[in-house]
N, C-alpha and C positions, 0 to 999 in steps of 0.2 A: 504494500500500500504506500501511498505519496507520503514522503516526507514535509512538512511546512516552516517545521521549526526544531529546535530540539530544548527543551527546558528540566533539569535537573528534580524530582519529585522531594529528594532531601531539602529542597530550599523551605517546601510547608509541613512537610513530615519525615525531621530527623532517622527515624528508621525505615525509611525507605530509599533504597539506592537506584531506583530504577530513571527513566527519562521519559517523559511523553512528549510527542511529536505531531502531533495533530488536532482536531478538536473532533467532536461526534456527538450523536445527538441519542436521546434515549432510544427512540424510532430506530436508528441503524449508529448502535454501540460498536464501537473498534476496540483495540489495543492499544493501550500504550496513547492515549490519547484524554485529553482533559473535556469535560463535561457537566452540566448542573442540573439539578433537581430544583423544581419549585414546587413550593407547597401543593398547587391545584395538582399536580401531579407525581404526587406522592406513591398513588396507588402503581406506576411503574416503576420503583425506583429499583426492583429485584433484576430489571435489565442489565445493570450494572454487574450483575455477577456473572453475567456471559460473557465477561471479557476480563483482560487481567492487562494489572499495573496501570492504572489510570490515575488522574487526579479528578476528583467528584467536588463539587461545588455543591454543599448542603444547608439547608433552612438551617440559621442559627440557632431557633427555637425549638427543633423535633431531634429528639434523641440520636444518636450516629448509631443504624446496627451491626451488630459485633462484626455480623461476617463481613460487613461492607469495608470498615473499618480497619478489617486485617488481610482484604487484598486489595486495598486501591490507599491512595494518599489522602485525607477528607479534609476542606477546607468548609468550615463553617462562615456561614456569611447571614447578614440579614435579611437582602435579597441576592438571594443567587444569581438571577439574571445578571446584575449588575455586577456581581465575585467575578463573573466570567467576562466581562469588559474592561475589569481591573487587571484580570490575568492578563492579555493581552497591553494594554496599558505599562503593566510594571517589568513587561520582561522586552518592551521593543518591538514588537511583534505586528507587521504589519503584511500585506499580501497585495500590493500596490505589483501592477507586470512590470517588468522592464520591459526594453525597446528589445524585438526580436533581430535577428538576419533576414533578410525578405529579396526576394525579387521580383521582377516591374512584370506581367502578363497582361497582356492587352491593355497597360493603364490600372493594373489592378495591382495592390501589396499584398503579395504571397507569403507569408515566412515559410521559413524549413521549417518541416514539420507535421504542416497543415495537410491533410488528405481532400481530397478532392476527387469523387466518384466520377462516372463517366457522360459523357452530352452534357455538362451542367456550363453553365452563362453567367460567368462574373464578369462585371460591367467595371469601365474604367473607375476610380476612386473609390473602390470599396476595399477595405483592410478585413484579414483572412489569418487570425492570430495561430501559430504554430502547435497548440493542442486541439484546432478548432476540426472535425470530421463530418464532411458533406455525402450525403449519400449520391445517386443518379438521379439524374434528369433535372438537375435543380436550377432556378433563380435566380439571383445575387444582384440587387442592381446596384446601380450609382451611388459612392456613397457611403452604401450599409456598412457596419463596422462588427465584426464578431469577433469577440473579447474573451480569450481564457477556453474555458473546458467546456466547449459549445457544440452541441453534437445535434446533427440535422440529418432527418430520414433523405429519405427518398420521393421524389416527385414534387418539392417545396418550394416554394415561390417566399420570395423576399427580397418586398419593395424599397423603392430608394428613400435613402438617410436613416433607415432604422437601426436602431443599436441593438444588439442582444450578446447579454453579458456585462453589462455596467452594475457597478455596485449598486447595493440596495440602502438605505438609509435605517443600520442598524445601531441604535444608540441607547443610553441610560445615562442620568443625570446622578451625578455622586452626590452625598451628603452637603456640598456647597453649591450645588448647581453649576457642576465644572459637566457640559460635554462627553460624554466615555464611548466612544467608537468602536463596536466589535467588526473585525475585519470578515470579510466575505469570502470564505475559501470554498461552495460550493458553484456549482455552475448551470447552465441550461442545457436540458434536453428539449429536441423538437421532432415527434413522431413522425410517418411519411403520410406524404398529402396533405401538410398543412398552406397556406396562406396567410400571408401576415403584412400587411399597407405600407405605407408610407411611412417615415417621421414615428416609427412604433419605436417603445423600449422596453426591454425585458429583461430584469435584472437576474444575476446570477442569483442562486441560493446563501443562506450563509453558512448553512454547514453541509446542508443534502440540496439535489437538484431544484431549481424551478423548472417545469414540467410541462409545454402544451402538448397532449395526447393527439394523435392520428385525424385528422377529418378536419380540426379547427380551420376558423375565420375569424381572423382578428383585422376591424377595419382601420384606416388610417387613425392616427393620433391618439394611438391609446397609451397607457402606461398600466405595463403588467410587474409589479411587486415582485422581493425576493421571495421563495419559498413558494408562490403559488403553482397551485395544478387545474390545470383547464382541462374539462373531462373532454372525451371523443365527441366530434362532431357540433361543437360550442361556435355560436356564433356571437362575435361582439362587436359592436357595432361605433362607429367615432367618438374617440374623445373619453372613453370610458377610462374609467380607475379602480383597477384592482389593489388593494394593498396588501403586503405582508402575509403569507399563509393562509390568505384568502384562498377557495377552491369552487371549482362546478363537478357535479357528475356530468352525463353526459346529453348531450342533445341540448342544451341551455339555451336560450335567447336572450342576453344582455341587449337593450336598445342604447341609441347614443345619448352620453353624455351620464351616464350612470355612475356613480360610487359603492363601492363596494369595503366595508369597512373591514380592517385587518382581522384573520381567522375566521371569518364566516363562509358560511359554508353554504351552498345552492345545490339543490337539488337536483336527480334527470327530469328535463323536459321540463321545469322549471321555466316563467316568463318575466320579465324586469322590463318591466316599463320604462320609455325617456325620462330622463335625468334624474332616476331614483336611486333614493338613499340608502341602502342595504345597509344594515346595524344588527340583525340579527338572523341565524339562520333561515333558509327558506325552503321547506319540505318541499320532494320531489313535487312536478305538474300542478302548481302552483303561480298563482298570477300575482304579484306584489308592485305597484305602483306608491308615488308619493315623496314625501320626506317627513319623517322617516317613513321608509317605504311600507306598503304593508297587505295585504289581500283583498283583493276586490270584496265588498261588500261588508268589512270588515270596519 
């Protein structure tokens, strides 16, 4: 697995000599890798024992268990979230690219690296970062920018100036209101047979991928958040905003100019009305209009 960093586990817990190198999340635990527990999600924290040598960022207030405690290194915090932005924070730790090696193809910036399947059409001024993997037949136009660990099926269209792969805006506010940046080491995948507009951006994940599944339609000028997943065959329409771990199942119909507030979750076949405020989940084949948004008749 990718190395990112490497930080000594003796610096929080004297009796442990190990190193972790990465971050992970409860959803998909690694090795050897630092990670937090928050309170609402207490009921997963036995994840942690499917993997060894870690450092665990745990609620200040809830007991540390034994067994957790005697294979991983535990840092007690108040809010965890936050422990894990100070990690980062206190050890340097940043995940900003460097400038790749590249060469010029039709106008386009190639780096070594980059794979690029077969009939695909990359258009003069679009940048093609060296982990970045295109399937066949694909898009690329003028412009687009693909950033970091960005993997694209087959048969995908992507329209000119979009970005995919830009950081996400993941932060916590310390006990003085100083700013705390957790750095974004996750990245985008994009199913086959998606389409995606103009001036779009879709930010990488911050620890697991941001996700549009097979069949999507993302229309010009939207902005797709870290960590979300757009279910199969989701259509979303201009100017819409998904945030942070926001998600659809499948067949969705965002209309334009939508908000969609962080970790909420839409149903299949689910309907969103123009410039609706999504704030709270929205059961499958369900019609929600408004602000805040909400079910017809309701």
């Amino acid at each position: 697995m990718k190395e990112y960093f490497r930080v000594s586990a003796s610096k929080y817990d004297a009796t442990k000599s190990f190193d972790v190198v990465r971050p992970s999340s409860l959803g998909h635990p690694k090795d050897n890798s630092v990670m937090f527990v928050t309170p609402e999600y207490l009921d997963r924290w036995e994840a942690t024992l499917s993997v060894k040598e870690c450092i665990v960022i745990w609620p200040q207030n809830v007991e540390v268990p034994a067994e957790l405690s005697a294979k991983h290194a535990v840092i007690p915090h108040r809010e965890p979230r936050l422990g894990f932005a100070e990690f980062f924070r206190d050890n340097g730790i940043t995940y900003n690219r460097k400038p790749e090696a590249f060469q010029i193809v039709n106008g386009a910036y190639v780096c070594e690296g980059a794979s690029i399947g077969r009939d695909c059409a990359i258009f003069p001024g679009a940048y093609v970062d060296s982990s970045v993997v295109i399937g066949d037949n694909c898009y690329i136009g003028s412009g687009v920018k693909l950033i970091g660990d960005v993997m694209i099926g087959s048969n995908c269209i992507i329209r000119e100036n979009t970005v995919i792969g830009s950081d996400g805006l993941t932060t916590r506010r310390s006990e003085d209101g100083k700013v705390v940046t957790i750095p974004q080491f996750g990245g985008v995948t994009i199913e086959d047979n998606v389409q995606i507009g103009a001036n779009v951006v879709v930010c990488k994940g911050a620890i697991d991928d941001t996700v549009i599944h097979s069949g999507c339609r993302i229309d010009n000028s939207c902005f797709i958040s870290h960590n979300v997943q757009v279910g199969e065959d989701t259509l979303i329409v201009g100017e819409t905003i998904m945030f942070g771990s926001s998600s659809t199942g499948k067949q969705v119909f965002i209309s334009g100019n939508s908000t969609i507030r962080d970790g909420v979750s839409i149903g299949d076949k689910a309907f969103v009305g123009m410039g609706a405020v999504v704030v709270r989940p929205v059961p499958a084949e369900t019609v929600v209009k408004g602000n805040p948004a909400k079910g017809e008749g309701v």
